[in-house]
Backbone as a chain_set.jsonl record, in Angstrom:
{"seq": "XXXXXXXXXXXXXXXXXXXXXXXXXXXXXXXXXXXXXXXXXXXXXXXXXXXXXXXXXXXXXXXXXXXXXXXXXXXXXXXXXXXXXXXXXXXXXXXXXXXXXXXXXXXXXXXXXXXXXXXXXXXXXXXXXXXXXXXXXXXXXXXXXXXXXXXXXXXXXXXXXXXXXXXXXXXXXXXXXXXXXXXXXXXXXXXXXXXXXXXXXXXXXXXXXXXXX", "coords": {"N": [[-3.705, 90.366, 142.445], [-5.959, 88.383, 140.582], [-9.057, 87.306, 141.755], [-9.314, 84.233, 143.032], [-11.442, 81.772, 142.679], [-13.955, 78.985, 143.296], [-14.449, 77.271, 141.355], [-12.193, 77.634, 139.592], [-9.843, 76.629, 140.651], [-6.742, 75.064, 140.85], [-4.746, 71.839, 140.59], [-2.382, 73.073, 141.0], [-2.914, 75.256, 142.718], [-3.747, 74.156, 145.204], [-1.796, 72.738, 146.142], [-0.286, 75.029, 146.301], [-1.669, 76.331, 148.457], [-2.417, 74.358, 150.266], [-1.651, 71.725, 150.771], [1.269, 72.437, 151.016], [1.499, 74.2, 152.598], [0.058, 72.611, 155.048], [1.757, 70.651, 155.61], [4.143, 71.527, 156.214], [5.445, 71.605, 158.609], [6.177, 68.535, 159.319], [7.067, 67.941, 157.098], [6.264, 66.099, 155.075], [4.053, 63.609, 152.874], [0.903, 64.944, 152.37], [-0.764, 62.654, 152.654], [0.272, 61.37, 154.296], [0.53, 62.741, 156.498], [-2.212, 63.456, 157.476], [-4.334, 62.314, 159.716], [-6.532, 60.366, 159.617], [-5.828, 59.02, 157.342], [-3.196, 57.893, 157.664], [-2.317, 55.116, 157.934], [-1.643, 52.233, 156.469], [-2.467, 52.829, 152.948], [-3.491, 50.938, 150.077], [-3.761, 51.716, 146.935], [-6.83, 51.122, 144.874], [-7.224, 52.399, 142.248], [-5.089, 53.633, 140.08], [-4.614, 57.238, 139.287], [-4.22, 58.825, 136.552], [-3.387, 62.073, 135.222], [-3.521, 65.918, 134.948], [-2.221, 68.365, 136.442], [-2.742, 70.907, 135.921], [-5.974, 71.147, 135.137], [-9.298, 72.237, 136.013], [-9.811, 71.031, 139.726], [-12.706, 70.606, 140.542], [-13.456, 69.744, 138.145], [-11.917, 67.186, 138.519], [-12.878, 65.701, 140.608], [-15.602, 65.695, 139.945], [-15.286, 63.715, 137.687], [-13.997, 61.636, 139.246], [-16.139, 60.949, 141.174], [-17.758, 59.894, 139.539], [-16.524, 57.755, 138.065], [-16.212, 56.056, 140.659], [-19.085, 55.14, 140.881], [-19.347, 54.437, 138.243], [-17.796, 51.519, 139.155], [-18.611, 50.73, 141.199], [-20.109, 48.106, 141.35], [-19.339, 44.821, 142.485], [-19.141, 41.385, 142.065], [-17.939, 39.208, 141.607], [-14.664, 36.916, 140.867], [-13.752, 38.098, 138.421], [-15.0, 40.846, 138.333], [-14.025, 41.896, 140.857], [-11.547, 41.636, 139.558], [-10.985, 43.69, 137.927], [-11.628, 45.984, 139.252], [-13.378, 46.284, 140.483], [-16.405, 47.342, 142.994], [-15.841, 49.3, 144.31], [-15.909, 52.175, 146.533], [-16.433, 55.739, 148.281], [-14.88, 55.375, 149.897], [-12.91, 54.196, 149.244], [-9.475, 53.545, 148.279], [-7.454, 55.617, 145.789], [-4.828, 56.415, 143.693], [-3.162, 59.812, 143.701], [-1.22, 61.712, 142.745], [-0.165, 64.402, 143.639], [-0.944, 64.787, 146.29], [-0.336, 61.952, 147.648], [2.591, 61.662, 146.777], [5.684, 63.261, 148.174], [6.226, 66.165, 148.463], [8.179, 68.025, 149.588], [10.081, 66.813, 148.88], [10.409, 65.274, 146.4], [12.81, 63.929, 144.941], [12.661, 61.652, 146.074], [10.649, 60.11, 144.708], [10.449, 60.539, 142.324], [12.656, 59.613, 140.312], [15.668, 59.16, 139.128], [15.409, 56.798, 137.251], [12.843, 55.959, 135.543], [11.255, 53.995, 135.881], [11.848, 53.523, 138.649], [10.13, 55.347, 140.308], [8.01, 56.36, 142.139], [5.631, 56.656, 140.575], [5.414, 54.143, 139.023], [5.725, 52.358, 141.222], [3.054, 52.835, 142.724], [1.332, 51.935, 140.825], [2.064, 49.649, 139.662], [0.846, 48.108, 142.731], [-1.569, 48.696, 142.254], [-2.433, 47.379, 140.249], [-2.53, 47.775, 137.583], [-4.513, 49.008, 137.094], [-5.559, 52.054, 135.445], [-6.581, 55.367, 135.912], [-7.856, 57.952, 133.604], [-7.742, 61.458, 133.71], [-9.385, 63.167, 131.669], [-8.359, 66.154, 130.228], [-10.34, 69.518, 129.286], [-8.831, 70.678, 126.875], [-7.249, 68.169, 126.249], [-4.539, 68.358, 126.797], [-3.47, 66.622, 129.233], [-1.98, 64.654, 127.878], [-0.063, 65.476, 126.52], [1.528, 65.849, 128.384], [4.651, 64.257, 129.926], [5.162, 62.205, 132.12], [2.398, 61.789, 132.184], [1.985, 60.286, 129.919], [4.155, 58.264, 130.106], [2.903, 57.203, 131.992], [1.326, 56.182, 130.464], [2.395, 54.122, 128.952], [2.83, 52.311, 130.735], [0.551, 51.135, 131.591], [-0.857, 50.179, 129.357], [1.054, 48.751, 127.884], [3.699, 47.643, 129.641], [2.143, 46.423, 131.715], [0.498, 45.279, 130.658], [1.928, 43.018, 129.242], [2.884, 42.016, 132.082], [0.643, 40.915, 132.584], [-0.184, 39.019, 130.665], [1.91, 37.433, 130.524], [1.442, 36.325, 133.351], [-0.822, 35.081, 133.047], [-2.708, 37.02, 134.448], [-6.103, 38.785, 135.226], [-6.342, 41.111, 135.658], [-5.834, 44.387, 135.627], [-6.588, 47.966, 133.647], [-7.892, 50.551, 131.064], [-9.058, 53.558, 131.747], [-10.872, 56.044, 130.932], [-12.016, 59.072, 131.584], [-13.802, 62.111, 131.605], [-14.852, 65.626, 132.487], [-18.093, 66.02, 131.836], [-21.328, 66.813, 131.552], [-24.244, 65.537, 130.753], [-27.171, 64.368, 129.953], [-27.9, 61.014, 130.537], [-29.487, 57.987, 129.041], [-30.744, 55.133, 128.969], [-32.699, 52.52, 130.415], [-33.939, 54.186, 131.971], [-34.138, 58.437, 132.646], [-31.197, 60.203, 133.408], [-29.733, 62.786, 134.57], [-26.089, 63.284, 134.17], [-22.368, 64.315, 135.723], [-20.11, 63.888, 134.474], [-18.575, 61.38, 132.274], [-17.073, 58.182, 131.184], [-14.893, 56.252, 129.582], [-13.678, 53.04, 129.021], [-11.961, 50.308, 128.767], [-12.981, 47.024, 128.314], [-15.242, 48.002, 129.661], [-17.487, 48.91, 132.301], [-17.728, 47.648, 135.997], [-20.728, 48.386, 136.78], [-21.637, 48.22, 134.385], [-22.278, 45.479, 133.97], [-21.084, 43.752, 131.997], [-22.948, 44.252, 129.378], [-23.456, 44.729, 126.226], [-24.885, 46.852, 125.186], [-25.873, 48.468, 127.821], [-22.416, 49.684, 128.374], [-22.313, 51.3, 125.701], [-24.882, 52.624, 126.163], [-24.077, 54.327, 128.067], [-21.426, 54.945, 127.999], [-22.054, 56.84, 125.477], [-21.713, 59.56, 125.25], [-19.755, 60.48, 125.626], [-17.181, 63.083, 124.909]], "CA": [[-3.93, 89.357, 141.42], [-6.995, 87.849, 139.924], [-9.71, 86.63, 142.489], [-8.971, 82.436, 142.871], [-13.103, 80.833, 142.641], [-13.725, 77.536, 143.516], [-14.707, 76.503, 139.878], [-11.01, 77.622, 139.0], [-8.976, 75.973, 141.366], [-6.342, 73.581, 140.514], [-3.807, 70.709, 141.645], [-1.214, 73.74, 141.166], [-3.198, 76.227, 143.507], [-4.454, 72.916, 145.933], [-0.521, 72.357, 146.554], [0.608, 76.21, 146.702], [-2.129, 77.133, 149.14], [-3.137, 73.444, 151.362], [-0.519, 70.841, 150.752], [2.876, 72.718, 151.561], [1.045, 74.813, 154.179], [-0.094, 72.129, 156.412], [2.967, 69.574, 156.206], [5.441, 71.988, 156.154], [6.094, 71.111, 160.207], [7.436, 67.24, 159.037], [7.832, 67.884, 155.636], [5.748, 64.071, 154.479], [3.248, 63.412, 151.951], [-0.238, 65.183, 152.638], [-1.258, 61.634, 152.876], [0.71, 60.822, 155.893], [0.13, 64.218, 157.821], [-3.493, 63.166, 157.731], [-4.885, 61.382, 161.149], [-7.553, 59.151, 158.661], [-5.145, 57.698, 156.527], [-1.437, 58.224, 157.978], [-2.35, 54.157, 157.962], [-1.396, 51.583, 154.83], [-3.24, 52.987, 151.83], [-3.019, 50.185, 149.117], [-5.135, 52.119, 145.597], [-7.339, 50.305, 143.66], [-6.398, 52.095, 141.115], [-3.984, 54.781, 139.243], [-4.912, 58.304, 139.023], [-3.058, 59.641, 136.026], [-3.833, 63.179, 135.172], [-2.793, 67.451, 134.506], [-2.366, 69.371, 137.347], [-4.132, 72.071, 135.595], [-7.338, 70.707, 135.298], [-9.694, 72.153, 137.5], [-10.486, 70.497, 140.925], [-14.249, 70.435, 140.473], [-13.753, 68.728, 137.076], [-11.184, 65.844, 138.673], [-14.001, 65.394, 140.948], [-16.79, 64.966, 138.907], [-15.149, 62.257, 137.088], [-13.819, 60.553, 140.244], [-17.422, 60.064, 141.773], [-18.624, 59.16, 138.398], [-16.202, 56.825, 138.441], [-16.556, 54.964, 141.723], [-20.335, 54.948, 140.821], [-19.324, 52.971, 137.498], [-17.185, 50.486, 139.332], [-19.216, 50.191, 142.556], [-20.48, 46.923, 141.256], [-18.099, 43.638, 142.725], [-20.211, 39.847, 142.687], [-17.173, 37.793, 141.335], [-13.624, 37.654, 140.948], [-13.388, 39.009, 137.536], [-15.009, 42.171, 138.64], [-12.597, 42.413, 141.522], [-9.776, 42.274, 139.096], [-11.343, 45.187, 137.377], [-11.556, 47.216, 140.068], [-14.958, 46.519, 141.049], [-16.457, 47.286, 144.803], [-15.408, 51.113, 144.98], [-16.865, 53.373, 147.624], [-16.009, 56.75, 148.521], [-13.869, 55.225, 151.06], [-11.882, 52.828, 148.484], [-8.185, 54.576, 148.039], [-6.824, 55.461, 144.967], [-3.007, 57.098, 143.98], [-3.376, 60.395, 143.384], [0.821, 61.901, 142.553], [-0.326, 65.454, 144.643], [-1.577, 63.878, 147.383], [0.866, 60.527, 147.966], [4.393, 62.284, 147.141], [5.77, 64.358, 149.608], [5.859, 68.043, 148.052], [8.977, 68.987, 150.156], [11.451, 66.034, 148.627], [10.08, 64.926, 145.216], [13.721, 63.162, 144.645], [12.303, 59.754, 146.27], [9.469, 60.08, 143.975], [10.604, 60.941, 141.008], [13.8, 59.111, 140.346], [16.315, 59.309, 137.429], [14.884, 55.696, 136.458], [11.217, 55.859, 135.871], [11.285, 52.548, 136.693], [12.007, 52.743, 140.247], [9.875, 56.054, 140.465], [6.656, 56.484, 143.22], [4.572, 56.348, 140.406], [5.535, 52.864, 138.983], [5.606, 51.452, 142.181], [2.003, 52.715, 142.933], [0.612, 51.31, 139.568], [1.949, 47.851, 140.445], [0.176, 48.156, 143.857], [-2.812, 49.243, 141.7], [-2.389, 46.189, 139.699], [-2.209, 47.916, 136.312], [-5.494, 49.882, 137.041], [-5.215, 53.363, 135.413], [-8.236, 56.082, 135.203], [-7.011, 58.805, 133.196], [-8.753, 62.181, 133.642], [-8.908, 63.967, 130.554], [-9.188, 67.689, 130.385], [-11.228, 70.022, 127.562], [-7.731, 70.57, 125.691], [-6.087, 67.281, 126.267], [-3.26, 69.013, 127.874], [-2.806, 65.431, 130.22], [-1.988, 63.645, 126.814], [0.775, 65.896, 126.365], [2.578, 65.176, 129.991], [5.514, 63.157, 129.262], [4.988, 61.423, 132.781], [1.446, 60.989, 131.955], [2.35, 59.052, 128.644], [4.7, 56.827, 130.532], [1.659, 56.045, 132.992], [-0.224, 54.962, 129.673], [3.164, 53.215, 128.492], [2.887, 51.818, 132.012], [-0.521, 50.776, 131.573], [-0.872, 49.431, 127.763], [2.972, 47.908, 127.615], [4.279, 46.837, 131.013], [1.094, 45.763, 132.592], [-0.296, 44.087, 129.893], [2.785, 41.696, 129.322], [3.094, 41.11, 132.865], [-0.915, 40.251, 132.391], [-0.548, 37.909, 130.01], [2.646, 36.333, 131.59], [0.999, 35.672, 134.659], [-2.246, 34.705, 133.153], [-3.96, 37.792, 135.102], [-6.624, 39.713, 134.644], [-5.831, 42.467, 136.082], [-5.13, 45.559, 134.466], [-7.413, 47.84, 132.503], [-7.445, 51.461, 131.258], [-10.361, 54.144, 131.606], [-10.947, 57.812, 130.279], [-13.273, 59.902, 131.559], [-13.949, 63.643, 131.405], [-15.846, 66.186, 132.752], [-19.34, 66.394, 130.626], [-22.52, 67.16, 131.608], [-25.237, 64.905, 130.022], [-28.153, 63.189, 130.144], [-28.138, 59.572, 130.326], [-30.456, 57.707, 128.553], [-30.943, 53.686, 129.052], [-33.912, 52.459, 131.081], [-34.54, 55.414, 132.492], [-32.797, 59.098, 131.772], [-30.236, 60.428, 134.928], [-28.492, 63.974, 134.422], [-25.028, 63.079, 134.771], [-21.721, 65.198, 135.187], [-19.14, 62.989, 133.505], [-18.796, 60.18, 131.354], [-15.564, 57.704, 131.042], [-14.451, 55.191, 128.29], [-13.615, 51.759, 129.626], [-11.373, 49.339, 128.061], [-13.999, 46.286, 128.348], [-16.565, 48.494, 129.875], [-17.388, 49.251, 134.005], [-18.418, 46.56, 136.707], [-21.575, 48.376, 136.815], [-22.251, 47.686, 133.102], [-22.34, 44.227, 134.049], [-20.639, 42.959, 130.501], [-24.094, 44.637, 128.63], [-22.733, 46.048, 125.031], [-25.74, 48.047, 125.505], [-25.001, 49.383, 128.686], [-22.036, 50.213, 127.669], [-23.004, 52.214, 124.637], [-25.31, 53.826, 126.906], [-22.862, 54.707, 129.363], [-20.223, 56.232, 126.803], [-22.33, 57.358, 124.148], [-21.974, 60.687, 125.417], [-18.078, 61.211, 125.739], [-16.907, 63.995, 123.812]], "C": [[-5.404, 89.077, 141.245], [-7.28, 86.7, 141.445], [-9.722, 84.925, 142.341], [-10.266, 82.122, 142.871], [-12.917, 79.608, 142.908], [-13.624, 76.705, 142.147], [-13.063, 76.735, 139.026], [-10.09, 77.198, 139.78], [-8.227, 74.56, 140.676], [-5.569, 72.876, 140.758], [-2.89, 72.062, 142.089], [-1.592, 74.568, 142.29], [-3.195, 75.155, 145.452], [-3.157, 72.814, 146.577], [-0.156, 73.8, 147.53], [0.067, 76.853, 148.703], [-3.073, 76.161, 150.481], [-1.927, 72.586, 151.578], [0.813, 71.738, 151.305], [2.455, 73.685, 152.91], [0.732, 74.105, 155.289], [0.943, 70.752, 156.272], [4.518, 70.212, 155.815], [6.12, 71.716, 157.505], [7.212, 70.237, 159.983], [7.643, 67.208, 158.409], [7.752, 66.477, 155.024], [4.618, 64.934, 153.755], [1.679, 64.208, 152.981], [-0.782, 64.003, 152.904], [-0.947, 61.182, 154.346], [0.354, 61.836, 157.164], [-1.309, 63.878, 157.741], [-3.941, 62.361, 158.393], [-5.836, 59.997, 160.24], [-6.588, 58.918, 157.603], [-3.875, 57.785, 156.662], [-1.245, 56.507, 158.097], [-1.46, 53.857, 156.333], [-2.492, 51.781, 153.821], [-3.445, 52.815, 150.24], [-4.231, 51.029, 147.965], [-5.622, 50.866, 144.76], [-7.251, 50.802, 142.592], [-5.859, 53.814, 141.067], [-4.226, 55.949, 138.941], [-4.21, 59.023, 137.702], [-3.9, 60.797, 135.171], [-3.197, 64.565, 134.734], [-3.35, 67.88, 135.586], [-3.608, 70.737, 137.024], [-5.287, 72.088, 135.112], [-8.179, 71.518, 136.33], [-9.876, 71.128, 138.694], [-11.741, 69.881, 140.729], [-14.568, 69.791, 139.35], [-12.979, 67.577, 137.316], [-12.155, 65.482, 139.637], [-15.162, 64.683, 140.274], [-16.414, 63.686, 138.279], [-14.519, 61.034, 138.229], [-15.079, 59.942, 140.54], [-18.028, 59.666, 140.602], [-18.018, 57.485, 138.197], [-16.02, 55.235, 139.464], [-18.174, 54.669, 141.709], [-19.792, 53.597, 139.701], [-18.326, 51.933, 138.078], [-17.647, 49.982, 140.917], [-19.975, 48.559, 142.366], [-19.04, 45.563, 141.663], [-18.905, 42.34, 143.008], [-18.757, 38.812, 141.992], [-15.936, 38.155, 140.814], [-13.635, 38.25, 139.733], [-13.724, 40.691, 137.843], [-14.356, 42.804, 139.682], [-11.588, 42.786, 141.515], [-9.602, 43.73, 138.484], [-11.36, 46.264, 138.495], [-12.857, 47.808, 140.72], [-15.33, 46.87, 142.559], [-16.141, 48.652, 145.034], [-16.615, 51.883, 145.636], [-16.396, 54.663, 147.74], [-15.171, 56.76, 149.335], [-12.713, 54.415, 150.181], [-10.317, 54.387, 147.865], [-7.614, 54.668, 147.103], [-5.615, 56.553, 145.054], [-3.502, 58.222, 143.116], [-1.662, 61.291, 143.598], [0.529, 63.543, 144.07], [-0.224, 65.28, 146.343], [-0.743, 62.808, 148.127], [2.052, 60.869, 148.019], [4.592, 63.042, 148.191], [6.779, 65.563, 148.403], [7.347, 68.674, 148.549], [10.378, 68.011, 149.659], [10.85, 65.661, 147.841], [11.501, 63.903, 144.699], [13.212, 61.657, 144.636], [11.328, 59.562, 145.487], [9.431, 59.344, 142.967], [12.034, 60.619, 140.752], [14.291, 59.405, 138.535], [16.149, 57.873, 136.69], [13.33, 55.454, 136.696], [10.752, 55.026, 136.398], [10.972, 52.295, 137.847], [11.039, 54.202, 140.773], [8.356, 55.465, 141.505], [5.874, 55.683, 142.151], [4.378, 54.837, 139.542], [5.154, 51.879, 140.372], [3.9, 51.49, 142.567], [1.291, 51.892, 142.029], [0.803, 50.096, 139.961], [1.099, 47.759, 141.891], [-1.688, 47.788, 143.195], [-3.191, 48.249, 140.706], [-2.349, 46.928, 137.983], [-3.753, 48.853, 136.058], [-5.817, 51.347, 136.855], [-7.05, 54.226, 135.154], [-6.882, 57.426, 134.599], [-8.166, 60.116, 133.21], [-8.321, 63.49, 132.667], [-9.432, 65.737, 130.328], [-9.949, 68.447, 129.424], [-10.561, 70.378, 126.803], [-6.54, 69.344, 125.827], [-5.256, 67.586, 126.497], [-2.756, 67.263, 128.453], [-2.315, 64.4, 128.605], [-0.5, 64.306, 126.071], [1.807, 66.291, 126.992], [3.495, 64.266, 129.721], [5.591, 61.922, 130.672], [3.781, 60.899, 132.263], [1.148, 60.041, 130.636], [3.495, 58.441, 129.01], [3.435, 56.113, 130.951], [1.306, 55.251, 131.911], [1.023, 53.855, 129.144], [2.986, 51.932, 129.714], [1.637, 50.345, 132.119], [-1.163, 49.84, 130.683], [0.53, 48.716, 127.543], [3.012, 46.728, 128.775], [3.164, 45.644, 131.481], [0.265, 44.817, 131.562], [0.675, 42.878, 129.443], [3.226, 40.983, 130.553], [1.757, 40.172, 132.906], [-0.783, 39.024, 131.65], [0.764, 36.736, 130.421], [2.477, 35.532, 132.561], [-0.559, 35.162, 134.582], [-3.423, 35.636, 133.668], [-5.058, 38.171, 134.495], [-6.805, 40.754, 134.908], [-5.44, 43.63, 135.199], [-6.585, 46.423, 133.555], [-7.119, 49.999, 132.269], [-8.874, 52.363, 130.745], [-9.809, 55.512, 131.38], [-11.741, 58.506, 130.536], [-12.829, 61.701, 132.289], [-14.891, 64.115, 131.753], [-17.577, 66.891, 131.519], [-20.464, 66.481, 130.929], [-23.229, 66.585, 130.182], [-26.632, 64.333, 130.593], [-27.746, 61.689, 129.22], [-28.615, 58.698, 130.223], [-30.462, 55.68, 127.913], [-32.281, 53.254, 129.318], [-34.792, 53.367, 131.75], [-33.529, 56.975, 132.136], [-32.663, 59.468, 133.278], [-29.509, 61.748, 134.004], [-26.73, 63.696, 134.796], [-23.552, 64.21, 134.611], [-20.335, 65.147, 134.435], [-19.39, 62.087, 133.219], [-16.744, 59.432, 131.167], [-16.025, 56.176, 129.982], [-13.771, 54.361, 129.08], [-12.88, 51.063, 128.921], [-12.182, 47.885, 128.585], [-15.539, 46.904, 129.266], [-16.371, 48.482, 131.645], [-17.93, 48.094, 134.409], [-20.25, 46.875, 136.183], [-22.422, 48.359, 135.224], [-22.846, 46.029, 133.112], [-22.303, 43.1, 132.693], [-21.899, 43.191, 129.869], [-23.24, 45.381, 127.7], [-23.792, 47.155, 124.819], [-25.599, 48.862, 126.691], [-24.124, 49.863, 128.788], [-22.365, 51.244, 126.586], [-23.716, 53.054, 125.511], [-24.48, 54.378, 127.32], [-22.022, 56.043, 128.485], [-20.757, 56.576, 125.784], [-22.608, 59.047, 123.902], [-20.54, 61.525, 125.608], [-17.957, 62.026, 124.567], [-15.902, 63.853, 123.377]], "O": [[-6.099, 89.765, 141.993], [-6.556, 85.874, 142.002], [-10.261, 84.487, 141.325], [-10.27, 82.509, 144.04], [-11.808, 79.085, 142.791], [-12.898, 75.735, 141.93], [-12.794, 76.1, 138.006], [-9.056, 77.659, 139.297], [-8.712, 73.528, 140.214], [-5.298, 73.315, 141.875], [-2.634, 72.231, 143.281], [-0.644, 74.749, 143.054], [-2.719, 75.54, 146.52], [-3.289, 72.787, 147.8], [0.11, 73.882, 148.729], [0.699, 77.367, 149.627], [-3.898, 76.599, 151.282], [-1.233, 72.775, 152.577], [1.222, 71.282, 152.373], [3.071, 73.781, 153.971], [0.947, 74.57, 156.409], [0.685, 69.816, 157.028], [5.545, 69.706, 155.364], [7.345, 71.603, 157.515], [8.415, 70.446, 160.141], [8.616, 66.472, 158.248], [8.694, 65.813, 154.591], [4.297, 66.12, 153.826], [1.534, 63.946, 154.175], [-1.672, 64.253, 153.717], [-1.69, 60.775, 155.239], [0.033, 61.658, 158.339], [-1.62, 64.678, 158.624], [-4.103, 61.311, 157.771], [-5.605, 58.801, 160.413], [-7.224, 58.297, 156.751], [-3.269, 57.753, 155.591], [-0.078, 56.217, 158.359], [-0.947, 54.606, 155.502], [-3.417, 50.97, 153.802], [-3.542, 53.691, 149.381], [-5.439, 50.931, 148.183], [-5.001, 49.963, 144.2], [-7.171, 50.009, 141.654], [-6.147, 54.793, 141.755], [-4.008, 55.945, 137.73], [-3.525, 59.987, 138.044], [-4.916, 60.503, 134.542], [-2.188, 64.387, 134.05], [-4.555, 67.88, 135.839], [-4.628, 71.215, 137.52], [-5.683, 73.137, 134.605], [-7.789, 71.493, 137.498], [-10.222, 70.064, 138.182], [-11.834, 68.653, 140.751], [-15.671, 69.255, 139.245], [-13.143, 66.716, 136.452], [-12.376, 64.319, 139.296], [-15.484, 63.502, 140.144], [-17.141, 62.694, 138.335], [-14.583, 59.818, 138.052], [-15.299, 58.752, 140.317], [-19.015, 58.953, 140.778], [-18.649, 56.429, 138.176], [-15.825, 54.046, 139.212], [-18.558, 53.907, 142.597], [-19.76, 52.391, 139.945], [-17.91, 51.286, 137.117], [-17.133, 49.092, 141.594], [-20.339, 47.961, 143.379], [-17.959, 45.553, 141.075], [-19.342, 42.191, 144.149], [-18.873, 37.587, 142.041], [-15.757, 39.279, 140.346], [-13.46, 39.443, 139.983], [-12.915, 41.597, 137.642], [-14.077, 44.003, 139.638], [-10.853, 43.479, 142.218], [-8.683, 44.548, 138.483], [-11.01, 47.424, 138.278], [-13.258, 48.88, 141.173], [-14.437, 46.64, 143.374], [-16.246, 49.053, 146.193], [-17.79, 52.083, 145.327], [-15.53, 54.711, 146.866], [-14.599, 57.793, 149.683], [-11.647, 54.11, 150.714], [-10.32, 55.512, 147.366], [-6.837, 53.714, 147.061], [-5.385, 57.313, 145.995], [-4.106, 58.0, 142.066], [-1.135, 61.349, 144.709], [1.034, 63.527, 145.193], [0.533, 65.68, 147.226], [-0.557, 62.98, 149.331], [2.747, 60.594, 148.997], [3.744, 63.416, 149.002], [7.843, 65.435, 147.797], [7.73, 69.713, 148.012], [11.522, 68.347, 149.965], [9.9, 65.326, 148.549], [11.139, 62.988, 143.96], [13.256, 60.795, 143.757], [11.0, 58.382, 145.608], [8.907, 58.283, 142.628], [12.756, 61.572, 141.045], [13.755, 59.661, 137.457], [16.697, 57.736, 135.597], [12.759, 54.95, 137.662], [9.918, 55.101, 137.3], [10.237, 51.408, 138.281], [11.197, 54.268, 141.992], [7.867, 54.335, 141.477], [5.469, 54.536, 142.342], [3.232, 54.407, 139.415], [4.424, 50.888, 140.396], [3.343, 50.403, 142.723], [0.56, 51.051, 142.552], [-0.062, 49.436, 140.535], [0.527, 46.676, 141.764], [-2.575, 47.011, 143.548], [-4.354, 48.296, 140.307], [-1.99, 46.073, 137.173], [-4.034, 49.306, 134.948], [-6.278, 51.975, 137.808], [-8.094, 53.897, 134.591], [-5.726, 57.691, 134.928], [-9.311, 59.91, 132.808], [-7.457, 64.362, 132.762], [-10.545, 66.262, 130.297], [-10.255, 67.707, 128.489], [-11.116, 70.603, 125.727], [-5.336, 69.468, 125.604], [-4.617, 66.537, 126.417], [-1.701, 66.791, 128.03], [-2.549, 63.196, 128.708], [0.077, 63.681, 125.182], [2.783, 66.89, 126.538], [3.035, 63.271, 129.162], [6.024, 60.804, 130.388], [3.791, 59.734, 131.864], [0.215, 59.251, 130.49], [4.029, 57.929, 128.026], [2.977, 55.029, 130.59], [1.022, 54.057, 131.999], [0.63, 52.711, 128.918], [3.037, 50.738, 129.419], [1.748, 49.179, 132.498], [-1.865, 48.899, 131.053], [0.564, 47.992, 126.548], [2.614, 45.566, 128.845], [3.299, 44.423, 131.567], [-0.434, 43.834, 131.805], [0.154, 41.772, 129.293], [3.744, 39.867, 130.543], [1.769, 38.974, 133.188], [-1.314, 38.003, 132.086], [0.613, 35.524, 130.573], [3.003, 34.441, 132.779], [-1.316, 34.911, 135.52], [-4.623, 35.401, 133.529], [-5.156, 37.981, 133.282], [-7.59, 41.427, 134.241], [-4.767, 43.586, 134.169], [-7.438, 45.774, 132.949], [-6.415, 50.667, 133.026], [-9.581, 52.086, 129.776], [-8.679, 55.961, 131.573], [-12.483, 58.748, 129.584], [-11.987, 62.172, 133.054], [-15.951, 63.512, 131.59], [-17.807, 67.863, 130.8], [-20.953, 65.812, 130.019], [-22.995, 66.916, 129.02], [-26.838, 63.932, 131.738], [-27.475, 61.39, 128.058], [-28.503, 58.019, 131.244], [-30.242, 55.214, 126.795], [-33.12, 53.58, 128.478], [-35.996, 53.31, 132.0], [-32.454, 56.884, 131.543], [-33.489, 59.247, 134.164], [-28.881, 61.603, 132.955], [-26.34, 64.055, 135.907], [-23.495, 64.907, 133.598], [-19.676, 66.069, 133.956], [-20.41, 61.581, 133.687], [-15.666, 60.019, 131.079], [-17.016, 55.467, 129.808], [-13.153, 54.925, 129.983], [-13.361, 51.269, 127.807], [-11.726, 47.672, 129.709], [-16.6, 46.297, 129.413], [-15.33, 48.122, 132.195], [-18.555, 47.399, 133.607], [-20.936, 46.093, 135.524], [-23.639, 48.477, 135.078], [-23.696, 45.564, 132.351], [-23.014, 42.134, 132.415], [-22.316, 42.063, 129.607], [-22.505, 46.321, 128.002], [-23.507, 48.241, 124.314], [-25.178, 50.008, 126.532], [-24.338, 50.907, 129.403], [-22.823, 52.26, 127.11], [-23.284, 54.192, 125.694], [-24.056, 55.234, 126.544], [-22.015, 57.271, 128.396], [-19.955, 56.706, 124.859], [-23.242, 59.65, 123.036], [-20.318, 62.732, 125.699], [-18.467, 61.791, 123.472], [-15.532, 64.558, 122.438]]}, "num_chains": 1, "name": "protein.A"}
């Protein structure tokens, strides 16, 4: 077959050739077979995504991501999802299900499915990582998540007064980023009121995303 590269690697290969190989012993979630987090690993927020994405582009927009939300000084930016580190845990479906029983997961009521239950955990906090043919926009799980995300979570939001909840987009893009100073960056994400580290600036903002494609 055709040589695998790192730059082409993707959830589907990540599973075939790491995930079912090293918890095939107990047959649990890659999450739990792992000594550093076989603990309680509550997400700050919602991964929703396409397997066939590369790797190296769900990357890029993760650490771009925990860069724009590494800012946390008060609760509103807490509810957002502010404070992320490289250590802060989010739900990623590969990763959290267990690979060898998908039934408990993935239930015949979406409802009661893994990835509902994570999202509430996650408080209504979705990133969505979009690929260079929108492929994840044409996932019929990953358009519940956003039903999940824009529906559910925003009427329990306004039921309960929260503020919780919000929904981001970002994609792998190579740019320069051009505010106060310019920064090469290798993604860019769309914000539904913008990132902690915007710090509510409609100019920062604008900077920020004025480069999404």
């Amino acid at each position: 077959g055709n040589l695998l590269t790192p730059d082409k690697v993707t959830l589907y290969d990540v599973n075939r050739y790491i995930i079912l190989p090293f918890t095939i012993e107990n047959q649990i979630s890659f999450v739990k077979a792992l000594p550093s987090t076989a603990g309680p690993q509550p997400p700050r927020f919602f991964i929703s995504h396409w397997w066939g994405e590369t790797v190296s582009d769900f990357i890029k927009c993760l650490e771009r991501a925990i860069i724009d939300f590494r800012v946390n000084r008060n609760n509103k930016e807490e509810s957002r999802g502010g404070g992320m580190t490289e250590d802060t845990p989010v739900w990623i479906c590969a990763y959290a299900n267990n690979q060898w029983s998908l039934s408990g997961d993935i239930t015949a009521d979406p409802k009661e499915s893994g990835f509902t239950k994570a999202m509430k955990v996650a408080k209504g906090r979705t990133i969505t990582i979009l690929d260079k043919n929108g492929i994840v926009f044409t996932r019929i799980w990953c358009i519940f998540e956003l039903f999940l995300t824009l529906v559910v979570s925003q009427m329990a939001k306004a039921g309960e007064n929260s503020k919780d909840g919000l929904w981001a987009v970002y994609s792998a893009h190579s740019h320069t980023y051009k505010n106060w100073d310019e920064e090469e960056r290798k993604a860019v994400g769309i914000i539904s009121g913008g990132a902690t580290s915007d710090c509510g600036s409609s100019g920062n903002i604008s900077a920020r995303e004025g480069a999404f494609p």
